[in-house]
N, C-alpha and C positions, 0 to 999 in steps of 0.2 A: 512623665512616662506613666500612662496606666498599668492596670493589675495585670500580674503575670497569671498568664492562663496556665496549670501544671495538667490538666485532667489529658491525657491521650482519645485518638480517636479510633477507630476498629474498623473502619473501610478511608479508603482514598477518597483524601482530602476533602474530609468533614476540616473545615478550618476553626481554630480558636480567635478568634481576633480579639486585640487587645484594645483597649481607651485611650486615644492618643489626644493629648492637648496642643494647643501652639497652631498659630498657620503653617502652611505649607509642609506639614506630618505625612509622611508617604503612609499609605491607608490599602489595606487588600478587599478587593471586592470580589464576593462571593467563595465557592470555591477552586480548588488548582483542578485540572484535569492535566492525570498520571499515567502513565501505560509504560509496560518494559516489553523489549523484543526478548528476554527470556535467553538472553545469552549471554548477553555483557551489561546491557544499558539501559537504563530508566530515564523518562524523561517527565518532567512538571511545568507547566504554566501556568502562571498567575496574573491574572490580571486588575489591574494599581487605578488609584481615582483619578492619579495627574503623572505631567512625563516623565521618566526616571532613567537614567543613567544607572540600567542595572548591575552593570561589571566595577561600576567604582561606588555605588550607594549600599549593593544588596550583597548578601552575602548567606547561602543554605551548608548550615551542619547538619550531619546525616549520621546515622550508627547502624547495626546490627541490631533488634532487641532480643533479651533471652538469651546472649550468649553471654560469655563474662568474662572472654576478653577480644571484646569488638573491638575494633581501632572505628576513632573517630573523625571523619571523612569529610570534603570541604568540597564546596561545588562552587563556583563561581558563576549569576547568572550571565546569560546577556539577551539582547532586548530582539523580538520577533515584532514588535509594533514599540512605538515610543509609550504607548501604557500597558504593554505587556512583556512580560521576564519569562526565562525557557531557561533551564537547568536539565544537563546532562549527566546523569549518577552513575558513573561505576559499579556496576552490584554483578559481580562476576559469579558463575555456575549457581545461577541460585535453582532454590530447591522449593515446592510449592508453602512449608513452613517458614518459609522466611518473611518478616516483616520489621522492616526500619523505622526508627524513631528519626523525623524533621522537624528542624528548625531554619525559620526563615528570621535573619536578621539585618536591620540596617542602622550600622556602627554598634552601638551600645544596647538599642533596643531591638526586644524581640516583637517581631509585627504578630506569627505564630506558631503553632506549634502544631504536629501529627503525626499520624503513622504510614506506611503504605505497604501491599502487599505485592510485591511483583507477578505474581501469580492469579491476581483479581483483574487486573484490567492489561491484559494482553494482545500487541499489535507486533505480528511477525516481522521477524525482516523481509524485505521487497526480494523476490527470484532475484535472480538476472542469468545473465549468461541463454535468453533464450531464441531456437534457434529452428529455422524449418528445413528437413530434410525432405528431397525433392525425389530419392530413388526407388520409392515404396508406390508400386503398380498402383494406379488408381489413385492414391491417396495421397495427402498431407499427411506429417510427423512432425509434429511440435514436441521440442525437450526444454529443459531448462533444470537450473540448477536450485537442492536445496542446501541450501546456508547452513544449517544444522548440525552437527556430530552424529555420531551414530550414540550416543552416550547422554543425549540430550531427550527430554521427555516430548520437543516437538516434530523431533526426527520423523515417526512414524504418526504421528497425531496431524498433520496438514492435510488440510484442502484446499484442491483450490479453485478459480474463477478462471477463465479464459472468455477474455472480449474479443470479438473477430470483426473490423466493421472494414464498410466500404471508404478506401483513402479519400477520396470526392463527396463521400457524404456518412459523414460517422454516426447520424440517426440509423441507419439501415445495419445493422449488425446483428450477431448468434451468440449466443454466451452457452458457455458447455460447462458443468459441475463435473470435476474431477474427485470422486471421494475415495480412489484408491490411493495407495502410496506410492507409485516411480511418477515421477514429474514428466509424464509424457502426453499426448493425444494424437491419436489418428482421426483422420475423419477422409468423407469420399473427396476429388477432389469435383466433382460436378454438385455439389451439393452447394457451390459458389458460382456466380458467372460468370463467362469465359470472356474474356478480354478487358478484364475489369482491376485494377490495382486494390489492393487487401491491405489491411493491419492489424495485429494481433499483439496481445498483452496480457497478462496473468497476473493474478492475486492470491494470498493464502493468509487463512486462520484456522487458527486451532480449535479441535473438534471437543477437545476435554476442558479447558480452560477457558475460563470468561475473559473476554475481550471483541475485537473488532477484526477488520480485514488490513492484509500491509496496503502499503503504496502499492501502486501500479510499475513492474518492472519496465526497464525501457521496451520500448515496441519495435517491432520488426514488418518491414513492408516488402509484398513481394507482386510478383503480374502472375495471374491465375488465367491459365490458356490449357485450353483440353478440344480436343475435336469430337464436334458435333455428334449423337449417334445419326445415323442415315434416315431415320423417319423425320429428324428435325433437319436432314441438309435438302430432305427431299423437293419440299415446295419453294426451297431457292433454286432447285435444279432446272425445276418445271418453269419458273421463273423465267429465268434465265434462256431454256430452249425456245421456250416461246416468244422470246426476243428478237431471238439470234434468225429460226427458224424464216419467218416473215423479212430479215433483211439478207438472207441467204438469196432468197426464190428471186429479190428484188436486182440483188447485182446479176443472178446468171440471165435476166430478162434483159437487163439493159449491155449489159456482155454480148447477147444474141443478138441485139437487135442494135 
């Protein structure tokens, strides 16, 4: 077993790796990418030289640092690729000063060692619950829900993304930046084309904390139908009379005659 790395590290997952002798030594390449939704859960990925049976080879202890009397916390990984491990960490209400001490272990040897701060690399939880109300004149009303407490520091710190594309061709889409706080949108509803199928989906990150965007909440498809104003029904009208017009005159001719 090689040297034990003790030195900590002070952003997520700068890794320590250790000297491992012997064939077939599980080996961590590079480093984890960490992010918490900043409610309950932290998550790490690590990616390994060869395939590994992460839930029975690997094994992450985790703590509190700075406090003095952390309880010492076990994470079991399991495998998102056969060379790559995904740990889910418990880190309940945390608070931007918090930062854990990790250790990734398999059996006896430690592979590394670090710190991370739930508050450096921040990836919200995904909406859901989102939904279009049809009874607002003119317009669309998209709601959806935030995940958050009122007690929570991303309660009122979200933004968010709203994708709107066409169901038939999801190139063709509007994206709207929501940077107030109630999880809603209005928009015209002629500002879409009329007889055309829609879907829409929303994202959120935090406006104070370093991090990223959530997942995509599930999406919601609806049929976008509005009637025409009269200058655009007009030259189907004309269209139209001038069709009819010319087989009008033709049946009262052959009527008469």
């Amino acid at each position: 077993m090689g040297r034990l790395c003790t030195k900590f590290l002070t952003s997520v997952g700068c890794l320590i790796l250790l000297l491992v002798t012997g064939s077939g030594s599980i080996k961590v390449l590079g480093e984890p990418t960490c992010f918490s939704d900043y409610i309950r859960t932290s998550t790490c990925e690590w990616f390994l030289d060869s395939a590994v049976d992460c839930s029975s080879q690997l094994c992450l202890h985790y703590r509190l640092m700075f406090f003095e009397f952390s309880e010492n916390l076990t994470c079991i990984p399991r495998n998102s690729a056969s060379t790559v491990c995904v740990c889910h960490m418990e880190m309940n209400r945390p608070v931007q000063s918090d930062r854990y001490q990790m250790e990734l272990w398999a059996e006896h040897r430690q592979l590394w060692q670090g710190s991370f701060s739930p508050s450096g690399n921040v990836k919200p939880l995904a909406p859901d619950n989102l939904t279009l109300h049809t009874n607002v004149s003119d317009e669309w009303l998209l709601t959806w829900n935030n995940l958050y407490p009122s007690n929570n520091l991303l309660y009122k710190d979200l933004i968010s993304m709203v994708n709107i594309s066409r169901e038939d061709n999801p190139a063709e889409f509007i994206v709207y930046n929501v940077t107030y706080k109630e999880p809603r949108l209005s928009f015209p509803i002629n500002i879409l084309m009329s007889g055309v199928y829609y879907t829409a989906r929303v994202r959120v990150r935090s406006q104070i904390l370093t991090g990223t965007w959530s997942e995509w909440s599930p999406s919601i498809t609806w049929y976008n139908h509005f009637q025409l104003p009269l200058i655009q029904r007009l030259p189907l009208g004309v269209t139209i009379s001038c069709l009819c017009i010319p087989l009008f005159c033709l049946f009262c001719y052959f009527s008469i005659t």
